[in-house]
Structure formats: C-alpha cells, structure tokens
C-alpha positions in Angstrom: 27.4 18.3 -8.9 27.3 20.8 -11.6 24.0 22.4 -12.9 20.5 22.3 -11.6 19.4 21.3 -8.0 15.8 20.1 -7.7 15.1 21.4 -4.2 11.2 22.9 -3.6 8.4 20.4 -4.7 6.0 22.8 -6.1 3.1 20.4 -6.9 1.5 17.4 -6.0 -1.2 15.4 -8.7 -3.5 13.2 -7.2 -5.8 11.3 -9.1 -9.6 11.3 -8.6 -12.6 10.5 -10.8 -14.9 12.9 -9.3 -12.8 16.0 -8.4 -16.2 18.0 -6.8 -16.8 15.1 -4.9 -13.3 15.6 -3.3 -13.1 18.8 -2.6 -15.3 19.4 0.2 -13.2 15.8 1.5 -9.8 18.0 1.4 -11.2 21.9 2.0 -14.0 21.0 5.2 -11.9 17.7 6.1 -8.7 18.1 5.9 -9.4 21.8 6.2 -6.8 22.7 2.9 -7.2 25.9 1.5 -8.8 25.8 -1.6 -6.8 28.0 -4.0 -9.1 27.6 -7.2 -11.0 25.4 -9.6 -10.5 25.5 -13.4 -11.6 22.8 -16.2 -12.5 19.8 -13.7 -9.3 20.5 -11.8 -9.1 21.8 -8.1 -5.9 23.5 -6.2 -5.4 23.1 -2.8 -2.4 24.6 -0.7 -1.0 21.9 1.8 2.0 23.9 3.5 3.0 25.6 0.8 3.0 23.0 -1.6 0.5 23.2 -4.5 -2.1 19.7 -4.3 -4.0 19.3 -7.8 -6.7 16.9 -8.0 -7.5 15.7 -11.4 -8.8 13.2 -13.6 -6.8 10.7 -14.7 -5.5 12.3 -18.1 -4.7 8.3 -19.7 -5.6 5.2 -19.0 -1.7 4.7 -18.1 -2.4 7.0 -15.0 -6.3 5.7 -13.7 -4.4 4.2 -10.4 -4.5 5.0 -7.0 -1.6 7.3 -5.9 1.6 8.0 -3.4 0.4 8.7 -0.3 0.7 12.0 1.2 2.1 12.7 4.4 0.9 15.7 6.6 2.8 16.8 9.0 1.3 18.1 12.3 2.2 19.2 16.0 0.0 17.0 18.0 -1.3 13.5 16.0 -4.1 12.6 18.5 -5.5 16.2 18.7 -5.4 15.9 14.3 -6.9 12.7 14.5 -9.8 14.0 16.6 -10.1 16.8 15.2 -10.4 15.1 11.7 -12.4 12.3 13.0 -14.8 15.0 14.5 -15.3 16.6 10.7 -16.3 13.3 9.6 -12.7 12.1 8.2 -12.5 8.2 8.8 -9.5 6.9 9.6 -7.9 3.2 9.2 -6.0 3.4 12.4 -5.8 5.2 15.8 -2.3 7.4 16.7 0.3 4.7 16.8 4.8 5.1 16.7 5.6 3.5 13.7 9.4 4.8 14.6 12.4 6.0 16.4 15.5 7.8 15.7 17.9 9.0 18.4 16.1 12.5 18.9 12.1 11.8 18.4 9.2 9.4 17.4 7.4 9.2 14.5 4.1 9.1 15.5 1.3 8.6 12.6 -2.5 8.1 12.1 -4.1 6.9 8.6 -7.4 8.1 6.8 -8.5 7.6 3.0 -9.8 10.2 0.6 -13.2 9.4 -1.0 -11.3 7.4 -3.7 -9.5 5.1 -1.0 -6.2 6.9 -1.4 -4.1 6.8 1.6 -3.3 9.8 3.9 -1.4 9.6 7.2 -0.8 12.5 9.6 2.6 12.5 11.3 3.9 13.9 14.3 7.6 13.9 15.1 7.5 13.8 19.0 10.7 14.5 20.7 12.4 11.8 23.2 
C-alpha cells in the first residue's frame, strides 16, 4: 500500500453534557491525568492517548459513545481500587476470552453519563 499509514490514535472524543461534572469522575476515579481545560472542554491523558470530553457539537452527535477500553496489569486489584474511589461498576472481574497464550479478563463501570468503560487484563495461560 502506497502513501499514508494511520498508525498512533492521537485522540479520543467522548461526549458529555456536563464536562465539570466529569472530570473529577475521570481525574479522582479513574485517576487520568488531567492535562487542561479550555472553552467547556477537558483533556485527559489515558496511556498516551489524548481523551477529550466535550459537548455534543450537533444534534447528529448527542449519543452515547464507543466504549473505552483500559488496559491494566491486575483487573481485580483495578476494580477494587476503582470501586474503593467510588467508581460503580456493572460487573465483578469475569474472562470474557481465550486465545492460545492468555485470558482476557475484564470488569465494567459507567461514567456519570452511563457510558461504558471496561478495564482489561490479559492474563497469561
């Protein structure tokens, strides 16, 4: 394939109507680094990648989003550790798959707008 590769996902949008109710849910929750704030907006770093929460700029976008995925060493220690900073969570730790060399181990919560969020571990068999 000749010309451009789309390779590093810079940033993530994620919808929410009230952006300073958020951001205490993703910095003291979810413990993100808050990079900035700027015209209702807020900037979070999630491994690297940039996660902006916003208001819906059209009616076309006022839906609930993709679900992010974070990934972490140890699910149950994440999941009580986010439980214990008042995170709630849909589900307890659970495999939700195999592949020949690990697990896929995964635990859900939701943001304050009901947005989904798991945190996944890939344990090795």
């Amino acid at each position: 394939m000749d010309g451009v590769r789309l390779a590093k996902l810079q940033q993530v949008a994620l919808v929410q109507h009230d952006v300073a109710k958020a951001v205490p849910f993703y910095r003291d929750g979810l413990g993100l680094p808050l990079l900035f704030e700027t015209n209702g907006l807020a900037f979070f770093d999630a491994g690297g990648v940039r996660l902006m929460l916003s208001p819906p700029s059209s009616a076309e976008l006022d839906h609930r989003n993709s679900i992010l995925y974070f990934d972490v060493p140890d699910v149950a220690r994440a999941y009580a550790d986010l439980q214990a900073r008042g995170v709630p969570f849909d589900d307890a730790p659970h495999l939700v798959g195999r592949t020949p060399t690990y697990e896929v181990w995964m635990a859900f919560c939701r943001d304050p707008e009901g947005n989904l969020i798991g945190v996944s571990e890939q344990r090795p068999t």
